[in-house]
VEXSEMAR-749937 format. One line per 4 residues: for each residue x, y, z of N, C-alpha, C. Coordinates in steps of 0.1 Angstrom, whole numbers, plus 5000, padded with zeros to 4 digits. Example, Ala and Ser with C-alpha at 12.3 -4.5 7.8 and 13.67 -1.06 7.14 Angstrom:
// residues 2
5132:4943:5078:5123:4955:5078:5132:4967:5078 ~ 5128:4978:5071:5137:4989:5071:5129:5000:5079
// end
This chain:
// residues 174
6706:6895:4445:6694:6887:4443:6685:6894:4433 ~ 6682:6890:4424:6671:6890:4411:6656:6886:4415 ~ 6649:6893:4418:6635:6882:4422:6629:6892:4410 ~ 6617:6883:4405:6605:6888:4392:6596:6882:4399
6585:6897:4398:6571:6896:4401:6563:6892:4391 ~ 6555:6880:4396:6545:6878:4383:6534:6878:4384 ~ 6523:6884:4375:6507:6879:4378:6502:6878:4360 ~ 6491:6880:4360:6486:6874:4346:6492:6887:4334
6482:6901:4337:6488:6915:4330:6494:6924:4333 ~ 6502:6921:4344:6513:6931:4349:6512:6944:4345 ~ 6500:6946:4353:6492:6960:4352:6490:6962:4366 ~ 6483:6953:4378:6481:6959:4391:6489:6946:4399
6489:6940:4402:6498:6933:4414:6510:6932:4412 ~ 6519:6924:4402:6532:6925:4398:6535:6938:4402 ~ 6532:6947:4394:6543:6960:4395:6539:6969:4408 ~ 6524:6967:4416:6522:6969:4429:6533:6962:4436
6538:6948:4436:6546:6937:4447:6563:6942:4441 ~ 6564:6947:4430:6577:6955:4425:6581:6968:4435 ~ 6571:6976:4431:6570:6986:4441:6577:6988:4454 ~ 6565:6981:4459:6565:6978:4474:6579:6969:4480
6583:6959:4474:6595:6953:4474:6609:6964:4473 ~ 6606:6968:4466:6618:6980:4460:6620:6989:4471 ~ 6611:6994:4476:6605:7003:4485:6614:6998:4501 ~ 6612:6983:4501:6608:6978:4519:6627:6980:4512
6633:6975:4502:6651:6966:4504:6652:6979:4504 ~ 6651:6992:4499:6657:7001:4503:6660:7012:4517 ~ 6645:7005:4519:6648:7007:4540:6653:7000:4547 ~ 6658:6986:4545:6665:6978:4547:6679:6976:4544
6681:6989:4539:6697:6991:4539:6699:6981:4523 ~ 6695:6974:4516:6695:6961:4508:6688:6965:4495 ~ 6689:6979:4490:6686:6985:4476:6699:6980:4465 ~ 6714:6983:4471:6722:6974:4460:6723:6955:4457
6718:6948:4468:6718:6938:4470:6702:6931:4463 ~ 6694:6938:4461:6683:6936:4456:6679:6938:4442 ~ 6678:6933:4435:6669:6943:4420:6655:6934:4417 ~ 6646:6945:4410:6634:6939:4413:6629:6943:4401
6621:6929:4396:6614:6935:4379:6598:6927:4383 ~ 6592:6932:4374:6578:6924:4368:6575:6921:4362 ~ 6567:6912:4356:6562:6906:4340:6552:6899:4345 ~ 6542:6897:4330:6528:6891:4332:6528:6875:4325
6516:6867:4329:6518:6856:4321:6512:6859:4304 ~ 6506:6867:4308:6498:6871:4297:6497:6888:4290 ~ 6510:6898:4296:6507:6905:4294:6508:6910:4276 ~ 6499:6920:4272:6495:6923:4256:6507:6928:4253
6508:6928:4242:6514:6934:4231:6517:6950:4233 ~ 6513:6954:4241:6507:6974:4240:6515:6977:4251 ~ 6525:6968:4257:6532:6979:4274:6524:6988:4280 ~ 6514:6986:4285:6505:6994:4291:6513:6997:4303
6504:7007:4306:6515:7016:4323:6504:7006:4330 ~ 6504:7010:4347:6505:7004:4356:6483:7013:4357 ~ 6474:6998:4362:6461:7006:4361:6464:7020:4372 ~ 6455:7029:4369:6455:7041:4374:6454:7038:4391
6446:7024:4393:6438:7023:4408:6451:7020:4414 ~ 6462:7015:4407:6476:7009:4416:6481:7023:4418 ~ 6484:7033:4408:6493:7044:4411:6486:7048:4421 ~ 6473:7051:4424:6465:7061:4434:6465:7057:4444
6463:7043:4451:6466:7034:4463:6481:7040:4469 ~ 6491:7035:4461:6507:7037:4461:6511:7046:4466 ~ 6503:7056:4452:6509:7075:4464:6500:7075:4477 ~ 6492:7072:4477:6484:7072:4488:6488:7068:4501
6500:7057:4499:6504:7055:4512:6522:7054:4512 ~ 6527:7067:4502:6535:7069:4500:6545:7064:4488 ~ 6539:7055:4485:6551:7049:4475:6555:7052:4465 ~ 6564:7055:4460:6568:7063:4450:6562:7054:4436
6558:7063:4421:6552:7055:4412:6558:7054:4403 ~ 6562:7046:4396:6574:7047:4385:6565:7045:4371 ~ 6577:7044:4361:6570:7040:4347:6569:7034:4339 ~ 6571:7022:4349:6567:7007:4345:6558:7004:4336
6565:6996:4325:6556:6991:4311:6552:6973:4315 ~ 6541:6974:4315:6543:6961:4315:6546:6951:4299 ~ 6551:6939:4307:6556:6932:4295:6552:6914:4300 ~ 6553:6907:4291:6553:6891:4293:6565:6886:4296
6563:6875:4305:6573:6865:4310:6578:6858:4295 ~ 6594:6862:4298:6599:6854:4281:6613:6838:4290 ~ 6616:6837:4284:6625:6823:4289:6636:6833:4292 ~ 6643:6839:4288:6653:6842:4294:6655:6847:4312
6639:6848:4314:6636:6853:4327:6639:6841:4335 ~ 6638:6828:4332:6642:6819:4337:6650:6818:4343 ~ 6666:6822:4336:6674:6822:4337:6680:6830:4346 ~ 6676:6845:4339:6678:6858:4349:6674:6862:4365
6667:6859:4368:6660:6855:4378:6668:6847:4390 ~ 6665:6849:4402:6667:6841:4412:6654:6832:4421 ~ 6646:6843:4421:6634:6838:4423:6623:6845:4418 ~ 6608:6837:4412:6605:6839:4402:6585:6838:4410
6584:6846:4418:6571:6848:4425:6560:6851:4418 ~ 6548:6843:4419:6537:6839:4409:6525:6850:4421 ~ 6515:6856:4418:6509:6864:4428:6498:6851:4432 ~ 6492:6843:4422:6482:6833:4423:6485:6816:4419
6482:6808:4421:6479:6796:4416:6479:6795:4403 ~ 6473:6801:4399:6469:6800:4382:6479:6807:4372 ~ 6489:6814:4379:6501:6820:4370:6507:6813:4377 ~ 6509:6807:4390:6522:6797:4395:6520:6780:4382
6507:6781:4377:6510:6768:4372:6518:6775:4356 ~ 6507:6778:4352:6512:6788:4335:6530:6791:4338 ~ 6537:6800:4349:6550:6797:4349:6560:6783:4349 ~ 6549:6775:4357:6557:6758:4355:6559:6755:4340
6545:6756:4335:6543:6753:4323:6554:6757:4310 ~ 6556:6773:4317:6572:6775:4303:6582:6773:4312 ~ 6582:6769:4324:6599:6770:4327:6608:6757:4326 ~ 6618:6760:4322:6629:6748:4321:6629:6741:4334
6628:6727:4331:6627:6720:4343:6640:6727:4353 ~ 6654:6728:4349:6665:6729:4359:6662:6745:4365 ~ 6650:6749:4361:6651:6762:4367:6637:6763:4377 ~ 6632:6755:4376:6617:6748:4384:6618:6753:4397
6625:6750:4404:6631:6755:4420:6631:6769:4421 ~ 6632:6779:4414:6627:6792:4415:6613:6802:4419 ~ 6609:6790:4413:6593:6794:4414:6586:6788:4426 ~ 6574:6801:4429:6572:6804:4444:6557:6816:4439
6550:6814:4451:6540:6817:4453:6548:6832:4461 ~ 6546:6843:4456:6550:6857:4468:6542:6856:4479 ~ 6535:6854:4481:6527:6852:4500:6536:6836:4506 ~ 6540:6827:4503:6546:6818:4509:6554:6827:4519
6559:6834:4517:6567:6839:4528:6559:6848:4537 ~ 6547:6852:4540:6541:6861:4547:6531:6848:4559 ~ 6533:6850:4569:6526:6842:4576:6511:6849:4579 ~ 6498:6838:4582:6487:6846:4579:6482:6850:4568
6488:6843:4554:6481:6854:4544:6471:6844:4541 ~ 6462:6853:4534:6451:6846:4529:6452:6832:4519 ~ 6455:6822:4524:6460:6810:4512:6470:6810:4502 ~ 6475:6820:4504:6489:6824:4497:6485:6829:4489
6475:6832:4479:6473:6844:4468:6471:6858:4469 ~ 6473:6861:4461:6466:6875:4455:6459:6878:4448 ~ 6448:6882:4454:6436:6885:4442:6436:6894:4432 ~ 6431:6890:4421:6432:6899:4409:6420:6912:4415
6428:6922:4415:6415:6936:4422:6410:6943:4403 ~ 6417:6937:4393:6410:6947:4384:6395:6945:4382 ~ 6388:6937:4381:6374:6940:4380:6366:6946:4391 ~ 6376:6947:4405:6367:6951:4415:6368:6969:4417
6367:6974:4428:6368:6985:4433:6383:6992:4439 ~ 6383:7006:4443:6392:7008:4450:6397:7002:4462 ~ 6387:6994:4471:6388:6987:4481:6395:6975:4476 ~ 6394:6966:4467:6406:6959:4464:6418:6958:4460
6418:6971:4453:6435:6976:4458:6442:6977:4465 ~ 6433:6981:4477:6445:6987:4488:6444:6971:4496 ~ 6435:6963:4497:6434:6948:4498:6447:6941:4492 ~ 6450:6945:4480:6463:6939:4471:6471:6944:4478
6469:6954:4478:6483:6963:4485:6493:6958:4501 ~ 6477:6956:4510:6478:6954:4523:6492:6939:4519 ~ 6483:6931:4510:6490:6918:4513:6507:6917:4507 ~ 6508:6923:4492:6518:6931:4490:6529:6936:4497
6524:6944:4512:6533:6950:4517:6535:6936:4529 ~ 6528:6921:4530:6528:6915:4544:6539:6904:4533 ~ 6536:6905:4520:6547:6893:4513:6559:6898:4512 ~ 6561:6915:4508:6573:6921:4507:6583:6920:4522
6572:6925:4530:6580:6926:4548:6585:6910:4544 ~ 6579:6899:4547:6584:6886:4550:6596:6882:4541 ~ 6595:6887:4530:6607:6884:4518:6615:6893:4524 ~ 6620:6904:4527:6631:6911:4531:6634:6907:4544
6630:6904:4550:6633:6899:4562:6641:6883:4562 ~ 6634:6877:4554:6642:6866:4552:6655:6868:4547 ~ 6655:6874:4535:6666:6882:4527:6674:6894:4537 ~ 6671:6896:4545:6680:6899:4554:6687:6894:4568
6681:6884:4567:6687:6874:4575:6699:6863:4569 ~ 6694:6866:4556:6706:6854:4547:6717:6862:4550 ~ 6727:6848:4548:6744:6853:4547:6747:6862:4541 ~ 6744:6861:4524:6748:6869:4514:6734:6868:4505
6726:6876:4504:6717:6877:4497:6722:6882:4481 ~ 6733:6887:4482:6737:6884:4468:6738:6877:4460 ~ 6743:6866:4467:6747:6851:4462:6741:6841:4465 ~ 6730:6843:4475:6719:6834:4478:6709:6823:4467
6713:6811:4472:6708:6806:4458:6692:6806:4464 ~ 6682:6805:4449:6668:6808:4457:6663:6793:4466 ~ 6668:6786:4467:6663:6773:4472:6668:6775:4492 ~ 6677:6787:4488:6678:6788:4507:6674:6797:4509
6663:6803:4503:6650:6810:4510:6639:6809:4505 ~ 6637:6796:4503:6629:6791:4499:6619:6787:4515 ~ 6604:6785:4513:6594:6782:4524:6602:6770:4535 ~ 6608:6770:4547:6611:6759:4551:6630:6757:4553
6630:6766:4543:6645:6763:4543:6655:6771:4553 ~ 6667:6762:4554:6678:6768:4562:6681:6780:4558 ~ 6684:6795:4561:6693:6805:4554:6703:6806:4558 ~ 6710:6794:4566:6722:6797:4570:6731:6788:4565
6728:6780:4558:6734:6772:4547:6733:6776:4536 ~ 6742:6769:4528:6745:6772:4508:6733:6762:4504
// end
């Protein structure tokens, strides 16, 4: 299973919901069955690393920090991809907007799978404080838990097409 994290500059939530995802499949026994990337809808030109407030949160509560460049959502991600998690509304439409219609069914809000979350987004914490970090983070780790859990309930999360773990759906069918 291929999932891509997306938010606008795949600077703080993307590669925080990378992280943290990478983190949960590998305590889940589901590190080879899993691979996990990020991209922005908008990220610059410059591969910026990850803001400093994501790395400091992360170690903070253990997560290991990698050296993640961020980069833009290109069409091939379309493809590559199984499922294609938007952090907000406003990158879930921008993703509609470039994706091939036959690949439309991929795309998903990452909190759809977390029950309780705040209206399914994630807030952009860069203009705020250290408190909205670990706010990203909290919900991060409540989208990751619910995605692995589903993903570990499927048959074959290998081969899982993303439409049977999708919000609602059977995992025990093709």
């Amino acid at each position: 299973m291929k999932l891509l994290m997306v938010c606008m500059g795949n600077v703080c939530r993307s590669p925080m919901a990378q992280v943290v995802t990478l983190h949960m499949a590998e305590q889940a026994g589901l590190a080879r069955d899993i691979l996990v990337d990020s991209a922005g809808t908008h990220a610059g030109a410059r591969r910026e690393t990850p803001d400093p407030r994501v790395k400091m949160v992360l170690a903070a509560r253990g997560y290991p920090v990698g050296m993640s460049r961020a980069r833009q959502v290109i069409e091939r991600d379309f493809d590559r991809h199984d499922l294609i998690l938007a952090m907000d509304q406003a990158n879930l439409s921008e993703l509609r907007r470039l994706c091939p219609a036959e690949y439309a069914h991929k795309l998903h809000l990452f909190l759809e799978f977390a029950q309780g979350a705040d209206g399914g987004e994630v807030p952009d914490p860069y203009y705020g404080n250290v408190e909205g970090f670990e706010r990203v983070l909290d919900l991060c780790e409540a989208g990751a838990r619910a995605l692995i859990d589903r993903l570990r309930k499927a048959p074959s999360s290998t081969s899982l097409p993303a439409h049977a773990i999708a919000v609602g759906a059977e995992t025990s069918q093709p």
